[in-house]
C-alpha positions in Angstrom: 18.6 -10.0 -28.9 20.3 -9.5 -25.5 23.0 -7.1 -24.7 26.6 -8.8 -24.5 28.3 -9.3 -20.9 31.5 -7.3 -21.5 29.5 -4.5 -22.3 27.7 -4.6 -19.5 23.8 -3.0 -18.2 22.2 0.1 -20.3 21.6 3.2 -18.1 20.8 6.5 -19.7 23.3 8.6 -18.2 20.8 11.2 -17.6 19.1 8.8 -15.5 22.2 7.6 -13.1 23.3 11.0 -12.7 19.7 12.2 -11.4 20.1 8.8 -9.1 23.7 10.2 -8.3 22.5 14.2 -7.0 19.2 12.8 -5.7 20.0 10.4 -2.6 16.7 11.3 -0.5 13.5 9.3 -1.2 12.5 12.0 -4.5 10.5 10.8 -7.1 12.5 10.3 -10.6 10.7 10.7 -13.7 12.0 9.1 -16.4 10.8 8.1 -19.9 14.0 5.7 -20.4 12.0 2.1 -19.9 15.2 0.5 -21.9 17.0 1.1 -18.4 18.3 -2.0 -16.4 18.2 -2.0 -12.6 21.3 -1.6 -10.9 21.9 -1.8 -7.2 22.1 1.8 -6.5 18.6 2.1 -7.4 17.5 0.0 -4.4 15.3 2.0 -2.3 14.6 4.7 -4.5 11.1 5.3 -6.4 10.6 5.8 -10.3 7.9 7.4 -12.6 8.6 5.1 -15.6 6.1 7.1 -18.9 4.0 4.5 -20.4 3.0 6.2 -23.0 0.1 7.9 -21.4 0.6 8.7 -17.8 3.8 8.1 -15.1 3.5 5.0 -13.2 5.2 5.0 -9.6 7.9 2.2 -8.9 9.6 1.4 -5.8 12.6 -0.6 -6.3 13.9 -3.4 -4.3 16.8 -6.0 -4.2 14.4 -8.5 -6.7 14.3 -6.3 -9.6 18.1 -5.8 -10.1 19.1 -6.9 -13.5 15.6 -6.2 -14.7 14.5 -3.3 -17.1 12.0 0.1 -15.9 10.0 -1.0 -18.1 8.9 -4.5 -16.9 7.3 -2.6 -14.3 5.1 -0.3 -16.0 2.7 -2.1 -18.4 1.3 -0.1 -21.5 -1.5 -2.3 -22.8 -4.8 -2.6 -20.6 -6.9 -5.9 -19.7 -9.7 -6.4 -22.5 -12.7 -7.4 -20.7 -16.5 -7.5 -22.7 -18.9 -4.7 -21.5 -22.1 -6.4 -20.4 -25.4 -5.1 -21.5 -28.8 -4.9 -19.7 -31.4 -7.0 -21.4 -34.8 -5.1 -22.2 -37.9 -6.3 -20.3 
């Protein structure tokens, strides 16, 4: 279910005021993944938790309106192991 227009983006406000005291190129750590990308986030670089380590995004202009957590995937590619036949 998506968020209504009049209310407007989700941003933890822990998150926008760390974005508000921190204008140099820092890195923010955040485990808020709910978060949408606004424009004053452009430039800046997030360490979105998922769920086992901090993964480092840089945003830019294309992922405004988007959510942290788009970014940082929390599931792995499955791939078979292959095993060494016996001579």
């Amino acid at each position: 279910m998506s968020r209504s227009k009049w209310k407007g983006p989700f941003v933890y406000t822990k998150l926008f005021k760390d974005v508000h005291n921190k204008k140099s190129k820092k890195n923010i750590k955040t485990l808020s993944r709910q978060s949408e990308i606004t424009p004053r986030f452009i430039g800046l670089i997030f360490e979105v938790y998922n769920g086992k380590s901090f993964s480092k995004i840089e945003i830019t202009e294309d992922m405004v309106g988007f959510r942290l957590g788009e970014f940082s995937p929390t599931r792995r590619k499955f791939s078979f192991k292959k095993k060494n036949k016996k001579k």
